[in-house]
C-alpha positions as CSV (number, residue, x, y, z in Angstrom):
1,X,-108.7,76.6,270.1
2,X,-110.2,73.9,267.8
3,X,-113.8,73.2,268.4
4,X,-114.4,69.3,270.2
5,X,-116.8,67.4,267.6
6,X,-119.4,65.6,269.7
7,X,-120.2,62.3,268.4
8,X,-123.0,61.4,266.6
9,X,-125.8,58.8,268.1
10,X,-128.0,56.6,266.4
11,X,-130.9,57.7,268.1
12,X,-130.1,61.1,266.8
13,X,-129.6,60.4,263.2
14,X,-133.0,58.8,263.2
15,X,-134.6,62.0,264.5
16,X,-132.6,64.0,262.0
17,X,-135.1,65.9,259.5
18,X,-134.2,66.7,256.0
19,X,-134.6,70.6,255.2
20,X,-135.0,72.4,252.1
21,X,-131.0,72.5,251.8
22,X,-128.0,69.9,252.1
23,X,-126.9,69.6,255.8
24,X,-124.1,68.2,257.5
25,X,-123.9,66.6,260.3
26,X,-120.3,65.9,261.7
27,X,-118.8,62.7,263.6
28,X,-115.4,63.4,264.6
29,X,-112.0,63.0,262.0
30,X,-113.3,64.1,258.9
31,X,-116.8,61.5,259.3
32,X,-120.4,63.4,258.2
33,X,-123.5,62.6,258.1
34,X,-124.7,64.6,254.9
35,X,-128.3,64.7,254.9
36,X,-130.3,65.9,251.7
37,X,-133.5,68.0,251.3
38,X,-135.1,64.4,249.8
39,X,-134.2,62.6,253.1
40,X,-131.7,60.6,252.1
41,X,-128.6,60.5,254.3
42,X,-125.2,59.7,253.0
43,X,-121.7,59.0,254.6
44,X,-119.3,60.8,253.5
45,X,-115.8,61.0,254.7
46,X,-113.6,64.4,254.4
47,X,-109.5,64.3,254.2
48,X,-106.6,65.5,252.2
49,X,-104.7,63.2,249.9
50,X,-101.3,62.3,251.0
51,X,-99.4,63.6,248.0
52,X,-101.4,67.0,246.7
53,X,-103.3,67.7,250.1
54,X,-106.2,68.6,248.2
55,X,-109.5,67.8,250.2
56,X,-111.4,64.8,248.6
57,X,-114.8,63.6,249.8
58,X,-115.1,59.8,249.9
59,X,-118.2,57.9,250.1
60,X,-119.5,55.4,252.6
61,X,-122.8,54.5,251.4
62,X,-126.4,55.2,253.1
63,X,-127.5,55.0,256.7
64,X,-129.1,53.0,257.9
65,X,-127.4,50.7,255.3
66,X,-124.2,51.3,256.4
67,X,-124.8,52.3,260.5
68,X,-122.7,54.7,262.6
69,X,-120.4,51.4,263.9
70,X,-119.4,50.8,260.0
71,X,-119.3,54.3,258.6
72,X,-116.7,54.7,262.2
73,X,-115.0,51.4,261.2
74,X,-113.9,52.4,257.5
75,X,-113.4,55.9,258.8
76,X,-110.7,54.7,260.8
77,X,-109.5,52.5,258.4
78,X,-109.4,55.6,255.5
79,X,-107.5,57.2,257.9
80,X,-104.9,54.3,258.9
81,X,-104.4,54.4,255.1
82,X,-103.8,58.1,254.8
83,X,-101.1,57.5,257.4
84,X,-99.1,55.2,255.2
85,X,-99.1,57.8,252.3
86,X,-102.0,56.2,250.4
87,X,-104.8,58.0,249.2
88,X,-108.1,56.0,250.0
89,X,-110.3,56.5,247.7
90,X,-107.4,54.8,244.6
91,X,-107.5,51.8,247.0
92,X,-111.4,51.8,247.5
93,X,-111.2,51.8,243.5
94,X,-108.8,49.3,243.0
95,X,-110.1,47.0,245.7
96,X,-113.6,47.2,243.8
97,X,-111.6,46.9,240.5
98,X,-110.1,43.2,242.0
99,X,-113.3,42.0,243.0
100,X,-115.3,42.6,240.0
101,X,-111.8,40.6,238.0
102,X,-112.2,38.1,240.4
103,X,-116.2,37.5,240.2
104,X,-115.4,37.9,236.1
105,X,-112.8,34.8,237.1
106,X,-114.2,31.8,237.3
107,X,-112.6,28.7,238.5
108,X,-112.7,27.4,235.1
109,X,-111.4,30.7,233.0
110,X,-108.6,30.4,235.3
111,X,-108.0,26.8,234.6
112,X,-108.1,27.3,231.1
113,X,-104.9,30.1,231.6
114,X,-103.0,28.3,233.6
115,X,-103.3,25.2,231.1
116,X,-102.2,27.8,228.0
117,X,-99.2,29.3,230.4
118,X,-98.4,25.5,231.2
119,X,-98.1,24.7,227.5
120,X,-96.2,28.1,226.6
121,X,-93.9,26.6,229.2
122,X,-93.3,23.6,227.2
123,X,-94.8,21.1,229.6
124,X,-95.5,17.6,227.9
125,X,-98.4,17.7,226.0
126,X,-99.5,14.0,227.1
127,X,-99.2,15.2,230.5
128,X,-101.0,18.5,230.2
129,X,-104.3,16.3,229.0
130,X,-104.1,13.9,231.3
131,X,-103.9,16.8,234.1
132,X,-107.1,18.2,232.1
133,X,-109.3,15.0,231.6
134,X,-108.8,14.9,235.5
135,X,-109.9,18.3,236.1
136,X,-113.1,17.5,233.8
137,X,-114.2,14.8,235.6
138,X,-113.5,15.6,239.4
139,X,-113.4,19.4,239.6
140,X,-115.0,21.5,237.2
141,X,-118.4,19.8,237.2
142,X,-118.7,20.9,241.0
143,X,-116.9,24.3,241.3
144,X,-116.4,25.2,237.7
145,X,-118.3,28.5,237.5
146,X,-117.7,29.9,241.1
147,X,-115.5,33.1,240.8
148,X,-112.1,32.2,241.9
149,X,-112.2,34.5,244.7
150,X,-114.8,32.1,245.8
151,X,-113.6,29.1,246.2
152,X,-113.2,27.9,249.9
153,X,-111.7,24.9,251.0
154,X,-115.1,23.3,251.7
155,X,-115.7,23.6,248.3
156,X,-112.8,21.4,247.0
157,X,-113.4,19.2,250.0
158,X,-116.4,18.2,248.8
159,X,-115.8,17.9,245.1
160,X,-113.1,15.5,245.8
161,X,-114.8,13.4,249.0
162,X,-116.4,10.9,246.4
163,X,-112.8,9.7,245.1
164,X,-111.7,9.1,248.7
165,X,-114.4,7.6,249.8
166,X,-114.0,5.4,246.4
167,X,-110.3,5.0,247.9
168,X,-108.5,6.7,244.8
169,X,-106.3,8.4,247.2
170,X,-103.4,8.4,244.6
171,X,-106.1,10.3,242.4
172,X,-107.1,12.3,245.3
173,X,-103.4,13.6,245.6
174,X,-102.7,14.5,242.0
175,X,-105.6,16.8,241.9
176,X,-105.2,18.9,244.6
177,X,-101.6,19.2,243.1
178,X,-103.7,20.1,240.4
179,X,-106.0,22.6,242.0
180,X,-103.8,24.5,243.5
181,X,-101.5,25.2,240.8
182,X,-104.2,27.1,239.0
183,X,-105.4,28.6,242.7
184,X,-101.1,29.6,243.3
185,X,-101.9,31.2,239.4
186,X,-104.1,33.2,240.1
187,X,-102.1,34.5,243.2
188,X,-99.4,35.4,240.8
189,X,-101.4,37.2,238.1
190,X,-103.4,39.1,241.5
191,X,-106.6,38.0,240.6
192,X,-106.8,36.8,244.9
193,X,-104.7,37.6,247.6
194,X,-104.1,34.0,248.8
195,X,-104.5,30.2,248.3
196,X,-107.2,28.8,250.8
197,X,-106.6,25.6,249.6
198,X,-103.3,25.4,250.1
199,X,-104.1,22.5,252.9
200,X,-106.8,20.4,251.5
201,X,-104.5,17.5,251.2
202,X,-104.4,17.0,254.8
203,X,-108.4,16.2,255.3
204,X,-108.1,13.3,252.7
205,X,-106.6,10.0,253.8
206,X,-103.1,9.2,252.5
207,X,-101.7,7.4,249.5
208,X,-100.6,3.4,250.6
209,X,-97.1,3.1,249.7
210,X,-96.4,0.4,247.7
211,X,-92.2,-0.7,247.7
212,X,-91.7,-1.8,243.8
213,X,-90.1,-5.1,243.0
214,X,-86.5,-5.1,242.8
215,X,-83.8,-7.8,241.9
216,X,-80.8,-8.3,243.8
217,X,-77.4,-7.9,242.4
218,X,-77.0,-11.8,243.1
219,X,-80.4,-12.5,241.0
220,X,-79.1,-10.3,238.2
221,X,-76.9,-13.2,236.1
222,X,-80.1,-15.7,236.1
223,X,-82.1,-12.5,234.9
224,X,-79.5,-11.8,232.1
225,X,-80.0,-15.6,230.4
226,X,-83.9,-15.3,231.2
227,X,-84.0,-11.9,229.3
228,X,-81.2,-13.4,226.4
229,X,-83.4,-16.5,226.0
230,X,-87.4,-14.4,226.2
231,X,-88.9,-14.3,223.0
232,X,-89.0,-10.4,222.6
233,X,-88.5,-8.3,219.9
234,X,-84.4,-7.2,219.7
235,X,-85.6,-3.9,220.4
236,X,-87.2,-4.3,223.7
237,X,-84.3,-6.4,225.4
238,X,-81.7,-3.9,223.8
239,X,-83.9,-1.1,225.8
240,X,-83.9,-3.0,228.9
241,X,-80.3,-3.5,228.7
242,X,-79.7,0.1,227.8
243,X,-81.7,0.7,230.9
244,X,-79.4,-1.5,232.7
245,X,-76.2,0.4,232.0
246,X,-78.0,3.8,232.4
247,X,-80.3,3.6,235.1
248,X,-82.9,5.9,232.8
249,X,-86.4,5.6,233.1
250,X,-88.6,3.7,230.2
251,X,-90.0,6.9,228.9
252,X,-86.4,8.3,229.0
253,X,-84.8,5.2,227.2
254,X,-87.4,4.5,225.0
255,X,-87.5,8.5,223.4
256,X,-83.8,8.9,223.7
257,X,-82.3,8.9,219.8
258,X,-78.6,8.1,218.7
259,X,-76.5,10.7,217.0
260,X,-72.9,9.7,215.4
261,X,-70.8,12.5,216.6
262,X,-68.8,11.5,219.4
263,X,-67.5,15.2,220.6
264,X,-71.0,16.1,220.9
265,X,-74.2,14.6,222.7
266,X,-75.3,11.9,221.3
267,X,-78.2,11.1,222.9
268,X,-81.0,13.4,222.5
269,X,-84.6,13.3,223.7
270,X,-87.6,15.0,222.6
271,X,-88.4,16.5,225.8
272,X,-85.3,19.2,226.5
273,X,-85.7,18.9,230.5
274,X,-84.1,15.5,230.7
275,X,-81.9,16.5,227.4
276,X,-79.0,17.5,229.9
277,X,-79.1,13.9,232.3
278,X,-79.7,11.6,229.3
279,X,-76.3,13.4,228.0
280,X,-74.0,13.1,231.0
281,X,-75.3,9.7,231.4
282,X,-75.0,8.3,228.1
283,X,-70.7,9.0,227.7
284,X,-69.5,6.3,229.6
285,X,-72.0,3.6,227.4
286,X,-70.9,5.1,223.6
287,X,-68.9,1.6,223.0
288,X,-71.6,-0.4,224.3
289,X,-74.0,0.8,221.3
290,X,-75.0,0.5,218.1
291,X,-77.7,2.5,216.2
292,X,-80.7,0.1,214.8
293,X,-81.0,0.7,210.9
């Protein structure tokens, strides 16, 4: 018949004196109290790992630094581990191990990897920098060297309350986009476990939306003579009529290029996203155009 463990008290650890040898003092489910001859007591934790059953000791720290309550708490929680076929002490190292890449993470090495993975992805360079400048001048001067495992929501929150209270809500918007794509980053690479900024958006007021101008089909023969008549160069009404025919936006028409070959695309662009529309698109216009020397 197995021996009951009576559990240990506070009161009685503190009376506990060392003596001229290690002694142990047991808890209940593999948890002692090993005490040495200097004084020093130490938690340590007994079980078998899930795979070779060998017995491994793992440490809890000191007492009173770590008190009965804790030493109990990860006790049960070594154990809850153990259950699920995972050996404790691999995911007290690993834990520690994430931590210390985190705290060596700050807010701003991140930043700088997700900008290098953006550009491997082929993302506009203009864009990239203007996505940066913003970064430099609203972020990283208030959470730029805080580990990334650090940064709260509060944190963000307060780095960008001076744009909304400036009313740059627009501004406001982009960089939280911002923000948590490099927070969502380092999710992915599992430098942290989650984004807590995932909702900071919804603290800041929200973006006025502004309708843009359009002309009605019935306006659109007195804006044909207007635009014949302007005095602009032939390229720019040639683009706005292009525009017209295609429905393509001004960075779209204005970077698309004209090939001869007729069986093949013959509109190209230098970004290859928008390659594939400015294509399809382009077909049904072929006889309207003419290539400037």
């Amino acid at each position: 018949m197995a021996v009951k463990t009576t559990p240990l008290t506070d009161t009685q650890i503190k009376a506990l004196k060392a003596t001229s040898k290690d002694k142990k003092y047991f808890d209940g489910g593999g948890l002692f109290l090993l005490v040495k001859p200097t004084g020093v007591k130490l938690w340590r934790f007994k079980y078998k790992k899930p795979i070779s059953h060998k017995e491994t000791l793992l440490s809890f720290g000191k007492y009173p630094e770590t008190s009965l309550q804790q030493a109990r708490k990860q006790r049960d929680e070594a154990r809850e581990l153990i259950k699920q076929g995972i050996d404790p002490q691999y995911h007290k190292a690993e834990q520690e191990q994430r931590k210390q890449e985190a705290c060596n993470n700050t807010f701003y090495a991140m930043a700088e990897k997700w900008f290098k993975f953006k550009t491997e992805q082929g993302l506009e360079e203009q864009t990239l920098k203007k996505a940066w400048r913003s970064l430099e001048n609203h972020v990283f001067p208030y959470i730029k060297d805080i580990p990334i495992n650090q940064v709260t929501a509060i944190k963000a929150i307060n780095a960008l309350q001076p744009l909304n209270n400036n009313n740059k809500y627009e501004t406001v918007k982009r960089v939280c986009r911002r923000i948590n794509e490099i927070m969502y980053y380092a999710v992915n690479m599992g430098i942290i476990d989650n984004n807590p900024l995932a909702k900071i958006t919804e603290v800041f007021n929200s973006p006025k939306v502004k309708n843009q101008p359009t002309i009605p089909p019935t306006e659109l023969p007195e804006f044909m003579q207007v635009l014949a008549m302007a005095n602009i160069e032939l390229q720019t009404r040639c683009v706005i009529e292009w525009q017209l025919l295609t429905l393509t936006r001004p960075s779209e028409a204005v970077g698309a290029t004209f090939s001869n070959h007729r069986s093949s695309a013959f509109l190209t662009n230098k970004a290859p996203k928008r390659l594939a529309v400015i294509t399809f698109i382009g077909y049904h216009c072929i006889d309207f155009i003419e290539p400037f020397n």
